[in-house]
C-alpha positions in Angstrom: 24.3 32.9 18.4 25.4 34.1 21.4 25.4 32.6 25.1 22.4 34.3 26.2 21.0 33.2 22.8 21.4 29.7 23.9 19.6 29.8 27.1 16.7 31.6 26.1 16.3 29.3 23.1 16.4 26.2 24.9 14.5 27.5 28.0 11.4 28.9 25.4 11.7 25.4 23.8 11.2 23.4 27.4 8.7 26.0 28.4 6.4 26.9 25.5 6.1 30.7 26.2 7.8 33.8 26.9 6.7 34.2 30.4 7.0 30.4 31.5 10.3 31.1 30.0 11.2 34.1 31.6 10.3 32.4 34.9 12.6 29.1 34.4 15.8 31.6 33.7 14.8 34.6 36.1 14.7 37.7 33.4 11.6 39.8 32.6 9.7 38.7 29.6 10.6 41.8 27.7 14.1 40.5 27.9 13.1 37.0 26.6 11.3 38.9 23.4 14.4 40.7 23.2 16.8 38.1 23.1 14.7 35.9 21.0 14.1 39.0 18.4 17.4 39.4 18.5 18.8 35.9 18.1 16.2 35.4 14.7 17.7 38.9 13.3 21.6 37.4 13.7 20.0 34.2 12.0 18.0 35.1 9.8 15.2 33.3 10.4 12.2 32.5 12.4 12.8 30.1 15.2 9.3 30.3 16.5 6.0 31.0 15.3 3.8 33.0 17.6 -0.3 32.0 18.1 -2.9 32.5 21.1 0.3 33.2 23.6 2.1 30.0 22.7 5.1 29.7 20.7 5.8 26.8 18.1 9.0 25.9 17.3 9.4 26.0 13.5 11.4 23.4 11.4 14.3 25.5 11.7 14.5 26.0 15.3 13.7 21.9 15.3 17.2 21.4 13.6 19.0 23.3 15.6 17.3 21.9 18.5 19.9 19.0 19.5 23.2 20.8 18.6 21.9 23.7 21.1 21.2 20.8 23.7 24.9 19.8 23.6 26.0 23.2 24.0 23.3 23.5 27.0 24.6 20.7 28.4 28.6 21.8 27.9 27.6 25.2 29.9 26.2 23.3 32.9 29.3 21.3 33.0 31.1 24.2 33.1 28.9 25.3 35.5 29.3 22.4 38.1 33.1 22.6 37.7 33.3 26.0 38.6 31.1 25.0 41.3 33.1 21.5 42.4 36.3 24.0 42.6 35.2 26.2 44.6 33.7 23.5 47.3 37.1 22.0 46.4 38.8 25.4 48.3 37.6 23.6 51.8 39.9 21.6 53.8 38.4 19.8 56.2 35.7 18.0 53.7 36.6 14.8 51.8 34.8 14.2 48.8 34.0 10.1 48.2 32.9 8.2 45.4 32.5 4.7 45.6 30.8 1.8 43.9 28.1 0.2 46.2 30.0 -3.2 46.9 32.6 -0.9 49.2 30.0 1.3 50.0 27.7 -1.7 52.9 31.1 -3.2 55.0 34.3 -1.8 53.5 33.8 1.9 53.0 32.1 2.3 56.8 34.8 0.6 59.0 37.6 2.2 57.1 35.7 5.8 58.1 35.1 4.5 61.3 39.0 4.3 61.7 39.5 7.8 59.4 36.9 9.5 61.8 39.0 8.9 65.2 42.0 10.4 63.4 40.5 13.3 61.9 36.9 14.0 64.4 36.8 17.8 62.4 36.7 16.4 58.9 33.3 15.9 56.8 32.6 13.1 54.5 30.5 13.2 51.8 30.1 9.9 49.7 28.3 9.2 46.4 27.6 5.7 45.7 27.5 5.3 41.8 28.8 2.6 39.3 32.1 2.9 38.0 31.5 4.9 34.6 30.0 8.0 36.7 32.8 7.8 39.4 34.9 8.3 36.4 33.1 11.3 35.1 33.0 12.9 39.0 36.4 12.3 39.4 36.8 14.4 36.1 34.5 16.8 36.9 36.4 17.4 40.3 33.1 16.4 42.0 35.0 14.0 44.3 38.4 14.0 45.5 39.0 10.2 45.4 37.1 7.5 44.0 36.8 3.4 45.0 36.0 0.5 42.2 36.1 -3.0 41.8 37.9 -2.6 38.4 41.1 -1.1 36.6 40.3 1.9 35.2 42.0 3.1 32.1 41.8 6.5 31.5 45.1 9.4 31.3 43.7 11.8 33.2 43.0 9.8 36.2 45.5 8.1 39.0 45.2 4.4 39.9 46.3 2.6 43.0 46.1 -0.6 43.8 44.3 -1.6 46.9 43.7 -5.6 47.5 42.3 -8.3 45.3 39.5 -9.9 46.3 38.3 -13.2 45.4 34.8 -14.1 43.7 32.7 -16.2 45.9 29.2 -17.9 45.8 26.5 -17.2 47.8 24.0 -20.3 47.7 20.7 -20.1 49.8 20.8 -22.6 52.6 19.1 -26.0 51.0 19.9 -25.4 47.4 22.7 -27.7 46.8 23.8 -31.2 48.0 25.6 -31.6 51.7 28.6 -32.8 49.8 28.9 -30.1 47.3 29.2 -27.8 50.6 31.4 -29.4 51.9 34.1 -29.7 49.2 35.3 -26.0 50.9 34.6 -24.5 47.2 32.3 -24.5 43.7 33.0 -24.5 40.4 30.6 -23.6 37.3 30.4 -27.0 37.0 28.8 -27.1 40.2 26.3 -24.7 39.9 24.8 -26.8 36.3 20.4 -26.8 36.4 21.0 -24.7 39.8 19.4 -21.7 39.4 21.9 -18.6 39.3 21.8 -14.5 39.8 24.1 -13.3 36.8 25.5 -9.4 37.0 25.0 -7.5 34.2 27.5 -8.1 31.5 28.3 -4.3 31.1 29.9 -4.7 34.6 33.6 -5.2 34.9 32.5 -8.2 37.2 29.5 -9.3 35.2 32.4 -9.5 32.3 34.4 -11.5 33.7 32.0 -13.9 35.0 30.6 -13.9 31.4 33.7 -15.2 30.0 34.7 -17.5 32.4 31.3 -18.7 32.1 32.0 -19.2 28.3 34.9 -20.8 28.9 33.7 -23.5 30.9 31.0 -24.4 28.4 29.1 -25.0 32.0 24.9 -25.0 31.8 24.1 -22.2 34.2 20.2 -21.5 34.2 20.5 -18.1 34.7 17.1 -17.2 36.9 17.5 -13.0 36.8 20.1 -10.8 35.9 20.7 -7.9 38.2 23.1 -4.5 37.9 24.3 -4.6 41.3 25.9 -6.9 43.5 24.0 -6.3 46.7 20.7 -6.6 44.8 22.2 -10.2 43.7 22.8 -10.6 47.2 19.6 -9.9 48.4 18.4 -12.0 45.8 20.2 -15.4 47.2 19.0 -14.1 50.8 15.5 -14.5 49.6 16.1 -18.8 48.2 16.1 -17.1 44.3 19.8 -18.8 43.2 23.0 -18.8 43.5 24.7 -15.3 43.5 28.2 -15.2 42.5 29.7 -11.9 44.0 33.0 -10.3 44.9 34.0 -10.7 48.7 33.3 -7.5 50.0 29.8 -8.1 49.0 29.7 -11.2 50.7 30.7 -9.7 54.0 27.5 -8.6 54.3 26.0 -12.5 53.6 23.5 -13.3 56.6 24.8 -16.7 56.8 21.5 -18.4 58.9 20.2 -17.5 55.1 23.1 -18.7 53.2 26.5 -20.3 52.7 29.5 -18.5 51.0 32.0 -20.8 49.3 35.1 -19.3 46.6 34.3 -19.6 43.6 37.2 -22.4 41.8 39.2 -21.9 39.9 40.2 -18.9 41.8 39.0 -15.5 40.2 39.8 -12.5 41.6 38.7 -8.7 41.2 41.1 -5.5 41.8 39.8 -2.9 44.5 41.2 0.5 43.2 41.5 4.0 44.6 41.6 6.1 41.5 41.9 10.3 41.7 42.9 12.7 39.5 45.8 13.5 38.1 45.3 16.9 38.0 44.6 17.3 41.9 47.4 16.5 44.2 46.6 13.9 46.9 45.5 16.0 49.8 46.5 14.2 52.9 43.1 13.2 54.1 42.7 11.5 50.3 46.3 9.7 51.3 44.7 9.1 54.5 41.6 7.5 53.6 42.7 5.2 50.9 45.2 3.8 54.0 42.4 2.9 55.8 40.1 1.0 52.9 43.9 -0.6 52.5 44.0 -2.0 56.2 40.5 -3.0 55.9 40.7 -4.7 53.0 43.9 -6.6 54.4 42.1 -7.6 57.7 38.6 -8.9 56.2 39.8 -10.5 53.2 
C-alpha cells in the first residue's frame, strides 16, 4: 500500500463514509473511491463492505487496522518535525520545556532577568512531565528543556544546574510545637500523620518511595498526587503533609504552612537537557545561565 493508501484507509475507518472521509482529508470523493478501489486491487482484497451509504470495515481491513495506525502515527511525526524545523529557522524565539515545579517561581524570575537582556526575543514554554520533555526535545519541538531528574538518553545533552533539597510542607497545627522546632523532619516524624505521596512513576515520587522503604517508617499516606504543586496545594488546604522539592516550596504560603528539610538530607538534580543534534544557540546558553543564578540565589 502506498502513502495515499494509508491516509484514505485510516481516514474512511475514523469516518465511516466516503464523503465524511473525503471531508476529513480535503480530496473529492471520487478520489476517495479511487484510492480505496485502488488500494483493494494492489491487495487483493476487500477492505470494506459497502451498504445504505456506509462502509463496514471487514475482518481484513480490522487486521490491518493497528499496524496502519502506527504508520499513521509515524507520518504525523514526520510531519511535526518538518514543521518544528522550520519554526526552528527563527532567531529571535526560544523554545522552553519545563516540568511544572520550575515552571510557578524558578522558570519566571530567571525570564524576568533573560527578558531585560534580550526585550526582542519570544518565549514559548510548555509545561509537561519529564517523559514528554524528552520526546519534544527529540522531536525538535523545544530548543531546551528543564527537569528535576537525570535523564539518560544518547541523543540528548545534560547539564547540571543546582541540587535542591526535599523539604516538607506541614499545614500549620498538624504536628507538635517541638517537632517544629527541631529545624527539620524525618520519616520518623511524619508516623499516623497523614501525608501527600507523589506518584511513584515520578523520578521524585521514586526516590521518596525508597527512602520510605528504607526507613521501615508508618506513613499513612492520605492521597497520592502526580504533581508537586497539586501536593502543595493539597497541604495548603490542612490535607497532610506534602514532601516536595524546594522549588516547589518557594511557592509555600507560609500563614498556611511551615516548610522544614526533610532529614536525612535528600536532594534532587535540576537539569537543562537539549539536543545533541542542535548546537546551543546563544539564547539556549543564555537562558540556562539565568535558571543557574536563580537557582543559586533561592536555594
Amino acid at each position: 500500500m502506498r502513502l495515499r493508501h494509508i491516509e484514505v484507509f485510516n481516514a474512511v475507518m475514523h469516518t465511516g463514509s466516503v464523503s465524511a472521509a473525503a471531508r476529513l482529508i480535503n480530496i473529492s470523493q471520487p478520489a476517495v473511491s479511487r484510492t480505496l478501489q485502488h488500494a483493494e486491487l494492489q491487495l487483493g482484497f476487500a477492505l470494506f463492505q459497502r451498504s445504505k451509504g456506509r462502509l463496514a470495515p471487514t475482518s481484513e481491513a480490522l487486521a490491518l487496522l493497528p499496524h496502519m495506525e502506527k504508520l499513521f502515527a509515524q507520518l504525523e511525526e514526520v510531519q511535526r518535525l518538518a514543521d518544528s524545523l522550520r519554526k526552528g529557522r527563527d532567531g529571535d524565539e526560544l523554545r522552553i520545556a519545563s516540568v511544572l515545579a520550575l515552571s510557578h517561581e524558578v522558570l519566571p524570575r530567571a525570564l524576568a532577568q533573560f527578558k531585560q537582556k534580550h526585550p526582542h526575543v519570544s518565549v514559548s514554554l510548555q509545561s509537561l512531565h519529564s517523559p514528554q520533555i524528552v520526546s519534544a526535545l527529540m522531536m525538535q519541538e523545544a530548543d531546551v528543556g528543564f527537569v528535576l531528574s537525570n535523564v539518560q538518553q544518547a541523543s540528548l545533552q545534560q547539564e547540571s544546574l543546582a541540587r535542591v533539597p526535599m523539604v516538607c510542607v506541614v499545614p500549620k497545627g498538624m504536628l507538635p510545637p517541638f517537632k517544629l522546632r527541631a529545624g527539620s523532619l524525618s520519616l520518623d516524624d511524619l508516623t499516623g500523620v497523614p501525608t501527600i505521596s507523589l506518584d511513584a512513576q515520578d523520578p521524585v515520587g521514586m526516590l521518596l518511595s525508597q527512602l520510605t522503604r528504607e526507613s521501615n517508617a508508618g506513613l499513612d499516606h492520605f492521597v497520592t498526587v502526580q504533581t508537586y504543586h497539586t501536593a502543595l496545594a493539597m497541604a495548603h488546604h490542612g490535607l497532610g503533609v506534602a514532601m516536595v522539592d524546594g522549588c516547589t516550596a518557594l511557592s509555600a504560603d507560609h500563614s498556611k504552612v511551615d516548610v522544614l528539610p526533610l532529614a536525612p538530607g535528600l536532594q534532587v538534580p535540576v537539569n537543562a537537557i537539549r539536543a545533541v543534534s542542535q548546537p546551543q544557540s546563544l539564547l539556549v546558553k543564555a537562558i540556562t545561565r539565568e535558571m543557574q543564578k536563580v537557582l543559586a540565589a533561592q536555594l
